[in-house]
C-alpha positions as CSV (number, residue, x, y, z in Angstrom):
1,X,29.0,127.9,-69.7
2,X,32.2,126.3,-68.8
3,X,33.9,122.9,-67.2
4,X,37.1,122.5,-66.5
5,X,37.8,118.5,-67.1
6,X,41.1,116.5,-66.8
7,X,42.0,113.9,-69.0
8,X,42.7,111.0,-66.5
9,X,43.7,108.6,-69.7
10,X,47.0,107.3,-69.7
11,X,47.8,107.9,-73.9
12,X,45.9,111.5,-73.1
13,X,43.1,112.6,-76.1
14,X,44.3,110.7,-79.2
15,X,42.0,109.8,-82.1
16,X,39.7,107.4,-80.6
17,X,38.7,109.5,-77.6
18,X,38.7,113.0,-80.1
19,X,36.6,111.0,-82.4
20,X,33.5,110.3,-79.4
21,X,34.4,114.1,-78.1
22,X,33.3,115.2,-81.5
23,X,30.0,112.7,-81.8
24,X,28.7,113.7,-78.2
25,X,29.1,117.4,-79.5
26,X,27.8,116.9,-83.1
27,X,24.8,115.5,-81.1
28,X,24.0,118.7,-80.0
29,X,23.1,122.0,-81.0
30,X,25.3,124.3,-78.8
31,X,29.1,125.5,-79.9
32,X,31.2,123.9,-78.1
33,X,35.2,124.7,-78.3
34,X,38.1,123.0,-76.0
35,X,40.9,124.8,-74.8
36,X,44.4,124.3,-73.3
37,X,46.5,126.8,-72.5
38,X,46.3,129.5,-75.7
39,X,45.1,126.8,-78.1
40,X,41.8,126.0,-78.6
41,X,39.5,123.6,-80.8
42,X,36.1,123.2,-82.4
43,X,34.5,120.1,-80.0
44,X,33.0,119.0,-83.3
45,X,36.2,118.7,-85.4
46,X,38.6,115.6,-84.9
47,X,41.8,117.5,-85.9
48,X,41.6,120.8,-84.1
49,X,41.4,117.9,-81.2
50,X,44.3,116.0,-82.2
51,X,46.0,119.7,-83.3
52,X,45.9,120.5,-79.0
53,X,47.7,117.6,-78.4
54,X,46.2,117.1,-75.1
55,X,48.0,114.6,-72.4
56,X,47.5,113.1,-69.8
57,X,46.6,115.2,-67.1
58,X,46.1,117.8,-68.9
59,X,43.0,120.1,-67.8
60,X,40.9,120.8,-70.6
61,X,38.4,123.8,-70.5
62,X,35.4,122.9,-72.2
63,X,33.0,125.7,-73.4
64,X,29.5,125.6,-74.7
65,X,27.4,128.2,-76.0
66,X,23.5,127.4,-76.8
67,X,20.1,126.0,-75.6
68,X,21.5,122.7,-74.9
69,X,25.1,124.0,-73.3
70,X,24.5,122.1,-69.9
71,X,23.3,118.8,-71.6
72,X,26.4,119.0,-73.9
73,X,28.6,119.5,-70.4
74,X,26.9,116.9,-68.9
75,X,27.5,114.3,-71.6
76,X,31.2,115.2,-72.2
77,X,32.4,115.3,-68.4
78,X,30.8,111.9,-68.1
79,X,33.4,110.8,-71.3
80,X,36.0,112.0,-69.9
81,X,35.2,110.5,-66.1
82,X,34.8,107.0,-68.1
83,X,38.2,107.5,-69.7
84,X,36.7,108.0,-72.8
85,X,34.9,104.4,-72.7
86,X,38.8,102.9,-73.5
């Protein structure tokens, strides 16, 4: 399963916001990777985050693969819709 999600924060994905993108996916059990453009990331891994350099704007493909994908969806579209709680 995929979203696509854009990253409405002014500073874009920088280490607080990659820091709760990787807690909400640790949470669960599905893989879940980020992309942007060619590059992508391990959800669970704060610098593979920080490594896309994502800005604001930016549209952000979030995959999951697993039991739980839609919950883990779910959970990180509504980060990203509350600006990351910044």
């Amino acid at each position: 399963m995929e979203r696509k999600l854009t990253v409405d924060h002014a500073h874009g994905i920088h280490v607080r916001p990659s820091v709760a993108i990787a807690e909400i996916s640790a949470s669960f059990v599905s893989e879940v990777r980020l992309e942007v453009a060619e590059h992508s990331a391990d959800a669970r891994n704060v610098m593979e985050i920080l490594a896309l350099e994502v800005t604001h704007s930016t549209v952000v493909t979030v995959i999951a693969e697993g039991e739980d994908a839609e919950q883990v969806l779910d959970a990180l579209q509504e980060l990203f819709a509350q600006n990351f709680g910044l």
